[in-house]
KOLVEX-601236 format. One record per residue (C-alpha): residue number from 1; residue in three letters; x, y, z. Coordinates in nm, 3 decimals, padded with zeros to 5 digits. Layout:
REM KOLVEX-601236
resi_resn_east_north_up
NUM_ala_X_Y_Z $
...
***
This chain:
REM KOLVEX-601236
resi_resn_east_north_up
1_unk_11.985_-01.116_29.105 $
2_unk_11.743_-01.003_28.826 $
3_unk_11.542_-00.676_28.872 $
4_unk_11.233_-00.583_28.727 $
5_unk_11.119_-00.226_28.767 $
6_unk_10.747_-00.153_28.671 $
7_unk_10.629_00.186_28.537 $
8_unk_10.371_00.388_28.364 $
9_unk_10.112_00.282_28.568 $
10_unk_09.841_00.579_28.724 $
11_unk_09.447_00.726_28.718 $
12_unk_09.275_00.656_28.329 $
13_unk_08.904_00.679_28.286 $
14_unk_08.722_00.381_28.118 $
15_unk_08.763_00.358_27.794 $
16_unk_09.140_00.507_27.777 $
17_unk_09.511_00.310_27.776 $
18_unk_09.766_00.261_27.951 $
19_unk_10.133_00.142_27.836 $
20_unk_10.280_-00.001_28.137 $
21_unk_10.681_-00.117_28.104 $
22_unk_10.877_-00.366_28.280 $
23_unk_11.282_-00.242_28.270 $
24_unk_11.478_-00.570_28.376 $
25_unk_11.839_-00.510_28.497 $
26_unk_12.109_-00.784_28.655 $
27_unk_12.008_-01.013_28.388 $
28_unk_12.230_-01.347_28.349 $
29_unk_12.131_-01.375_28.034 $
30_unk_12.004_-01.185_27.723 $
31_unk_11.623_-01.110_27.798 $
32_unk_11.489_-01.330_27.556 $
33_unk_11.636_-01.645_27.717 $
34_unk_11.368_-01.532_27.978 $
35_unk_10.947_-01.668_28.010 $
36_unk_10.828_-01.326_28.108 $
37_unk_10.408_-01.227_28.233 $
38_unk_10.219_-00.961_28.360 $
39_unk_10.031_-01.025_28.638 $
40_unk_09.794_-00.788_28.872 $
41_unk_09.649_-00.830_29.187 $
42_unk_09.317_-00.616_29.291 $
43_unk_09.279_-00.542_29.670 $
44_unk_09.102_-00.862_29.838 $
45_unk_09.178_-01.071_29.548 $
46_unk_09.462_-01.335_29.457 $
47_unk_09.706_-01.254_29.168 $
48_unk_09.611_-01.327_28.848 $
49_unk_09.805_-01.402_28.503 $
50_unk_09.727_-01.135_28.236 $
51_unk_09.956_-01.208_27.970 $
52_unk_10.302_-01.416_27.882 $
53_unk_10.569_-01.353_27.632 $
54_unk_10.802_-01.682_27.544 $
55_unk_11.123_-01.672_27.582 $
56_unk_11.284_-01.754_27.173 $
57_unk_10.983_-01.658_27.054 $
58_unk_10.734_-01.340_27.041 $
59_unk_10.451_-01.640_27.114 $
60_unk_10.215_-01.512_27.331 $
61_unk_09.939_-01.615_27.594 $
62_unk_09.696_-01.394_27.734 $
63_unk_09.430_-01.480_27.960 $
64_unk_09.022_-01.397_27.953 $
65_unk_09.069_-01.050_28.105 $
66_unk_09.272_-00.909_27.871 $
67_unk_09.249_-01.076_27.510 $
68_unk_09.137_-00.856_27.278 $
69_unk_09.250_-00.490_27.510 $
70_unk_09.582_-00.618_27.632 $
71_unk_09.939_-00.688_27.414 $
72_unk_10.213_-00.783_27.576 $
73_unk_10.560_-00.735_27.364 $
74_unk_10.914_-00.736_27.446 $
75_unk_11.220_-00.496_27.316 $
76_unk_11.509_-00.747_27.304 $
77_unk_11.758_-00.441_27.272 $
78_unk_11.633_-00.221_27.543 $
79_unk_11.576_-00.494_27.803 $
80_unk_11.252_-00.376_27.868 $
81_unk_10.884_-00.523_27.840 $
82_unk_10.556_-00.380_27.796 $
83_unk_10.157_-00.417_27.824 $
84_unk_09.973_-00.159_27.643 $
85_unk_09.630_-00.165_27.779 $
86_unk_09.346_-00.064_27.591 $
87_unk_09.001_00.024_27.643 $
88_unk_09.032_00.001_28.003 $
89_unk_08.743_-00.074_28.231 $
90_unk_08.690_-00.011_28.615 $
91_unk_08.772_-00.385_28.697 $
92_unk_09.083_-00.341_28.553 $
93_unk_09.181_-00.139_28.893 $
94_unk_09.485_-00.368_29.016 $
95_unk_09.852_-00.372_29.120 $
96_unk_10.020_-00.484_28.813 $
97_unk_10.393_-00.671_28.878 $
98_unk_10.575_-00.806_28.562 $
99_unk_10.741_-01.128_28.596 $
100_unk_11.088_-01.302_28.471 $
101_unk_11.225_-01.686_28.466 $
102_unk_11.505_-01.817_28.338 $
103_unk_11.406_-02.030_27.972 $
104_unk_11.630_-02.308_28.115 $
105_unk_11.449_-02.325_28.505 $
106_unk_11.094_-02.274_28.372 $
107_unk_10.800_-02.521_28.351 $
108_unk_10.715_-02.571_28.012 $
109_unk_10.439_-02.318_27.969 $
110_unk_10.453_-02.101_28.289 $
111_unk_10.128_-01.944_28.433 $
112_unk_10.146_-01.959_28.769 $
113_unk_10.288_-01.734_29.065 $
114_unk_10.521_-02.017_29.147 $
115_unk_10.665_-02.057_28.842 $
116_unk_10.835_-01.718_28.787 $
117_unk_11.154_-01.665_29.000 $
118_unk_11.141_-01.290_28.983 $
119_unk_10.953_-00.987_29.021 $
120_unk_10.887_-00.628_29.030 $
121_unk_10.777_-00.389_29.319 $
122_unk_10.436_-00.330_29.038 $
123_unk_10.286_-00.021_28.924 $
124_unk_09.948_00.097_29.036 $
125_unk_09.665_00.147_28.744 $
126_unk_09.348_00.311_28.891 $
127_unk_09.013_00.316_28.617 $
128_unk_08.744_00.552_28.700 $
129_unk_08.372_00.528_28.584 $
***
């Protein structure tokens, strides 16, 4: 079974950055035969995408919240993915989990909850005014 443990998370105020990592462990496979996302989860609120790295590829999708602050990247060698957040803002106050599934038992262009098979316990990122 794939794990994915989440770190760097903790208390920025607005305006600063964050690098979070994702350390995946157990993997089947070399870790860029794996769709993997960010996703983050505020209290009251469902869990939302952030940002996707392709498995093959260094394509990437990021959603609304984060273009622009967000960058999502992947060290083949180290097994390990990242998000370095920039110019963080109060809403960005969420539970962030990273997210792994196999190239070969994905949907085409993954994006929801359902679609990744794995996940991490998340790291908490607090943004004060």
């Amino acid at each position: 079974q794939v794990q994915l443990v989440e770190s760097g998370g903790g208390s920025v105020q607005a305006g600063g950055s964050l690098r979070l990592s994702c350390a995946a462990s157990r993997l089947t496979a070399a870790i860029y035969h794996y769709y993997m996302a960010w996703f983050r989860q505020a209290p009251g609120q469902e869990r939302e995408v952030l940002a996707r790295i392709d498995s093959y590829t260094t394509n990437t999708y990021y959603a609304d919240s984060g273009r622009g602050r967000f960058t999502i990247s992947r060290d083949n060698a180290k097994n390990t993915m990242y998000l370095q957040m920039n110019s963080l803002k109060p809403e960005d106050t969420a539970m962030y989990y990273c997210a792994a599934v196999e190239h070969w038992l994905s949907t085409q262009s993954p994006l929801r909850e359902a679609d990744f098979r794995y996940w991490g316990q998340g790291t908490q990122v607090t943004v004060s005014s």
